[in-house]
LUMMI-291119 format. One record per residue (C-alpha): residue number from 1; residue in one letter; x negated, y negated, z negated. Coordinates in Angstrom, 1 decimal, decimal comma, padded with zeros to 4 digits, m for minus. Layout:
N
<atom pos="NUM" code="a" xx="X" yy="Y" zz="Z"/>
...
//
This chain:
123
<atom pos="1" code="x" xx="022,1" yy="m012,6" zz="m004,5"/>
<atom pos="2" code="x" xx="022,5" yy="m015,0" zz="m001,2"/>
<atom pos="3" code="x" xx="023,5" yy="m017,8" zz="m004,1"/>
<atom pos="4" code="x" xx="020,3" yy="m016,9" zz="m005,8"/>
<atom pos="5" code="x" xx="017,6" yy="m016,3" zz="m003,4"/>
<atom pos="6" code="x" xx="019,2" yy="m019,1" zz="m000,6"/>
<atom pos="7" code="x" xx="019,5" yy="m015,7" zz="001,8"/>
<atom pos="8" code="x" xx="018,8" yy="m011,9" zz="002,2"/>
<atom pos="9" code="x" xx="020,7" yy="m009,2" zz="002,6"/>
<atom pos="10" code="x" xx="021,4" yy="m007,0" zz="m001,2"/>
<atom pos="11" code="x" xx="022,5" yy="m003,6" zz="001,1"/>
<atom pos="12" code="x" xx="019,1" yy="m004,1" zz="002,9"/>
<atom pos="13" code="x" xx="017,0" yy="m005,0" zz="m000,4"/>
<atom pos="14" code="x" xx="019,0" yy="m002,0" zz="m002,2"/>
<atom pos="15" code="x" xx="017,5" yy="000,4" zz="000,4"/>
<atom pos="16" code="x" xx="014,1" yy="m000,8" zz="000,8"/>
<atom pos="17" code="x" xx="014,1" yy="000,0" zz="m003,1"/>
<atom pos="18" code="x" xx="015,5" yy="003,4" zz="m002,5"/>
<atom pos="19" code="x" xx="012,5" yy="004,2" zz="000,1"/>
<atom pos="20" code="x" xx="010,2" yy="003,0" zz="m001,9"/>
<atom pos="21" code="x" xx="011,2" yy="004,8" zz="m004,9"/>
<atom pos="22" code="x" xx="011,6" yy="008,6" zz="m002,6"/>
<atom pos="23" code="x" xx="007,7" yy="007,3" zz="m001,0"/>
<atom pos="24" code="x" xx="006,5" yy="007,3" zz="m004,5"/>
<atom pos="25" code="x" xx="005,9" yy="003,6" zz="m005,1"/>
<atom pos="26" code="x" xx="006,0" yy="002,7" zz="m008,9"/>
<atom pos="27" code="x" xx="008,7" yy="m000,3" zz="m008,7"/>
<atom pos="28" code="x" xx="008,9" yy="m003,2" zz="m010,5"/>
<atom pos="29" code="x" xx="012,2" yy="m005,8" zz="m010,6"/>
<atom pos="30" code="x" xx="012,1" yy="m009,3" zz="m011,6"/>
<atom pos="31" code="x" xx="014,9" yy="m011,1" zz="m012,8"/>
<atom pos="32" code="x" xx="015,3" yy="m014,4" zz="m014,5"/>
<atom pos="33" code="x" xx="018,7" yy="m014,5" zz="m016,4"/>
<atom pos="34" code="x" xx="020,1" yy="m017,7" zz="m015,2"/>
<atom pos="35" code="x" xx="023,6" yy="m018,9" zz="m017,6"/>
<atom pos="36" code="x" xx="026,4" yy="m019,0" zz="m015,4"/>
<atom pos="37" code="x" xx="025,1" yy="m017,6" zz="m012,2"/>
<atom pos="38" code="x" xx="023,7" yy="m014,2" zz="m012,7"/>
<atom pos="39" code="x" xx="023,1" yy="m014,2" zz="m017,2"/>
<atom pos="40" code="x" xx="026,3" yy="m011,3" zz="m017,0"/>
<atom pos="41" code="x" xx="023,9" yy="m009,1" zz="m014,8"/>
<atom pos="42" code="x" xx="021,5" yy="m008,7" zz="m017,9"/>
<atom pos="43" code="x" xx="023,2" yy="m005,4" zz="m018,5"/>
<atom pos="44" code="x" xx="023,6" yy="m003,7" zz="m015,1"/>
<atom pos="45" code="x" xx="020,6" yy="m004,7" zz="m013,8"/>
<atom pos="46" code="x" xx="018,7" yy="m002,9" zz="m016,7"/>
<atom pos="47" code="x" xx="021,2" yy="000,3" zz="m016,4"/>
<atom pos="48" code="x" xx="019,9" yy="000,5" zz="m012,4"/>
<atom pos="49" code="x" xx="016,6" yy="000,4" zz="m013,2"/>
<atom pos="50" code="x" xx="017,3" yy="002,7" zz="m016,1"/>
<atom pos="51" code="x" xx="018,9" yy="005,1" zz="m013,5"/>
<atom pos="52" code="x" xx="016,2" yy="004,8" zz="m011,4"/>
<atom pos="53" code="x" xx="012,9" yy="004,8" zz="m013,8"/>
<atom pos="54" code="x" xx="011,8" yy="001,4" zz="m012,3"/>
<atom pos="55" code="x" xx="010,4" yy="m001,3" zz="m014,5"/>
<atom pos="56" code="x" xx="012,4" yy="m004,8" zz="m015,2"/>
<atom pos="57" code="x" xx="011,0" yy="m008,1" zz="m015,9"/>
<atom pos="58" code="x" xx="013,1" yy="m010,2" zz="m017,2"/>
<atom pos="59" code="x" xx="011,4" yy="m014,1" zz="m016,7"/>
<atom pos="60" code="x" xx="013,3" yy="m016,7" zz="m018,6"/>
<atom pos="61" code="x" xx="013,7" yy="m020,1" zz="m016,8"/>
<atom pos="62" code="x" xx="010,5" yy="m022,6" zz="m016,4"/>
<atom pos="63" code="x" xx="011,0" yy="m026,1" zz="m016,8"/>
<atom pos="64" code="x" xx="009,9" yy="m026,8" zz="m013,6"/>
<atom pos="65" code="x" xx="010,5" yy="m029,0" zz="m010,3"/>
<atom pos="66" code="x" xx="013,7" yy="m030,5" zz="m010,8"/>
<atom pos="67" code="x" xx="014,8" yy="m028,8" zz="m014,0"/>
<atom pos="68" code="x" xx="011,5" yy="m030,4" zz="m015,9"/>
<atom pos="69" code="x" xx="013,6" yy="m033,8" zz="m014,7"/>
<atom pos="70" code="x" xx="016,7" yy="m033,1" zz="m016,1"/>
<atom pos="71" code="x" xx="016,9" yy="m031,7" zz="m019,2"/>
<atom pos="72" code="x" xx="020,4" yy="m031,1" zz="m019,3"/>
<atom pos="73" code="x" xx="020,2" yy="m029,0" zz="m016,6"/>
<atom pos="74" code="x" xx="017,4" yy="m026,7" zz="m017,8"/>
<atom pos="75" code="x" xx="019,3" yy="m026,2" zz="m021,4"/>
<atom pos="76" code="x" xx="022,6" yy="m025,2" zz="m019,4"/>
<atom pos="77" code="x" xx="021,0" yy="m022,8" zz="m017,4"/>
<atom pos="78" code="x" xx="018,4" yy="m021,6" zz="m020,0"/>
<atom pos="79" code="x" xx="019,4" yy="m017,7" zz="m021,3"/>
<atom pos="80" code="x" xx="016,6" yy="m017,1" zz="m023,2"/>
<atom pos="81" code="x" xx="014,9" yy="m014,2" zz="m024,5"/>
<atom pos="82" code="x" xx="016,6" yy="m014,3" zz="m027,7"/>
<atom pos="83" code="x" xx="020,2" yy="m013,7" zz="m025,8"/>
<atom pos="84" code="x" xx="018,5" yy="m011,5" zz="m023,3"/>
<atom pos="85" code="x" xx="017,3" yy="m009,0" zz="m026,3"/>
<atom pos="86" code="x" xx="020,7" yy="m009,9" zz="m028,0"/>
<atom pos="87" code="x" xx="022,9" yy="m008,5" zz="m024,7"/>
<atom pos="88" code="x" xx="020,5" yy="m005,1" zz="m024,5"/>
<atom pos="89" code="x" xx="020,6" yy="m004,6" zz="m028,2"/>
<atom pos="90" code="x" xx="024,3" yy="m004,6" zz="m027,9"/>
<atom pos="91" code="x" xx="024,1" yy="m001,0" zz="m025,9"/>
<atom pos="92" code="x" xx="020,7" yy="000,1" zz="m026,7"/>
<atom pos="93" code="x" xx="018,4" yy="000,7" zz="m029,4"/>
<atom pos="94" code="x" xx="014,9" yy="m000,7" zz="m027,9"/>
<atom pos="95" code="x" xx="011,7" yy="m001,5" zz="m029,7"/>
<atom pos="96" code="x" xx="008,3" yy="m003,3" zz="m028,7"/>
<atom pos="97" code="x" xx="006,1" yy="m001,0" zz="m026,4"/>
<atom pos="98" code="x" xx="002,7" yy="000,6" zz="m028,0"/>
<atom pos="99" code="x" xx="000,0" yy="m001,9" zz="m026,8"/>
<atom pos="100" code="x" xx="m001,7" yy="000,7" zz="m024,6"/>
<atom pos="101" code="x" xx="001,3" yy="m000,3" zz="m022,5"/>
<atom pos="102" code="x" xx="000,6" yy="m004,3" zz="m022,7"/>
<atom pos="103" code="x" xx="m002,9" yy="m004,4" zz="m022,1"/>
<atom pos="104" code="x" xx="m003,3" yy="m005,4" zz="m018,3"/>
<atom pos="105" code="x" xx="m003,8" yy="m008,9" zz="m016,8"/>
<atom pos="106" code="x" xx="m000,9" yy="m008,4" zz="m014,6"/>
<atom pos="107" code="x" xx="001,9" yy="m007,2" zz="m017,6"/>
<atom pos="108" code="x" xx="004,2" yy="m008,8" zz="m019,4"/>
<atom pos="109" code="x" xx="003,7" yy="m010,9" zz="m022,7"/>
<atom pos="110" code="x" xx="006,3" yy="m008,3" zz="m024,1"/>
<atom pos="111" code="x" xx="007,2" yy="m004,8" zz="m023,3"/>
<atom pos="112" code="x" xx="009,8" yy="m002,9" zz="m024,8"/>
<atom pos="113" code="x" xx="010,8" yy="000,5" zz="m024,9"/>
<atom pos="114" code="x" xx="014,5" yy="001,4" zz="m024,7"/>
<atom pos="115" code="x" xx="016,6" yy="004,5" zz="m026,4"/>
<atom pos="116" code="x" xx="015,8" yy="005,9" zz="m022,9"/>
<atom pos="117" code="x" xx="012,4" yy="006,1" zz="m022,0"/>
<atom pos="118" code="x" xx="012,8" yy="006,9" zz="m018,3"/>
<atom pos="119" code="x" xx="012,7" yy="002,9" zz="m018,0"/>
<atom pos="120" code="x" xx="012,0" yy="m000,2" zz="m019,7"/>
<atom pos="121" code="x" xx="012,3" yy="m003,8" zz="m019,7"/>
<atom pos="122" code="x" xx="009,8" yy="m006,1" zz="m020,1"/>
<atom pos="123" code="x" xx="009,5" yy="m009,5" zz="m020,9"/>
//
């Protein structure tokens, strides 16, 4: 996480998530799958969320700043949606959300509905 988000503290953000979650906030967790720094996380971030009923976002990559400079550097670090869908499908059946569930401004372009309800990513 410190590699990541250039600082924090993971016990700290862990238990801010925890209060939240016992206060009755509707959490939401947004992750963008980056290859070789956090792409293996796919899985167990979705099984904590899972655990815990929270939403995840998965965000792929943006060309962006110094990445829309060198493209080389934005196809080695690109895990797309494709290999994001293809590492969950691997350990759980999922299928695209009714719309009811992708009609505000604020969601996702995709949602999807996993083998257990509790949770589900979105995309």
């Amino acid at each position: 996480m410190r590699r990541i988000a250039r600082g924090g503290d993971l016990a700290e953000v862990l238990e801010g998530i925890d209060r939240a979650l016992a206060a009755g906030v509707r959490v939401k967790i947004n992750m963008v799958p980056l290859r070789g720094h956090n792409h293996e996380q796919v899985l167990p971030m979705l099984e904590y969320c899972l655990a815990r009923g929270m939403e995840l976002r998965f965000i792929e990559l943006m060309r962006m700043g110094h990445l829309a400079r060198d493209p080389r550097t934005f196809q080695r670090q690109l895990f797309g949606m494709a290999e994001i869908l293809a590492t969950i499908s691997e350990h759980y059946a999922f299928a695209t959300a009714p719309r009811r569930w992708r009609g505000f401004a604020s969601s996702p372009r995709e949602r999807w509905r996993t083998s257990r309800p509790s949770a589900s990513p979105a995309m």
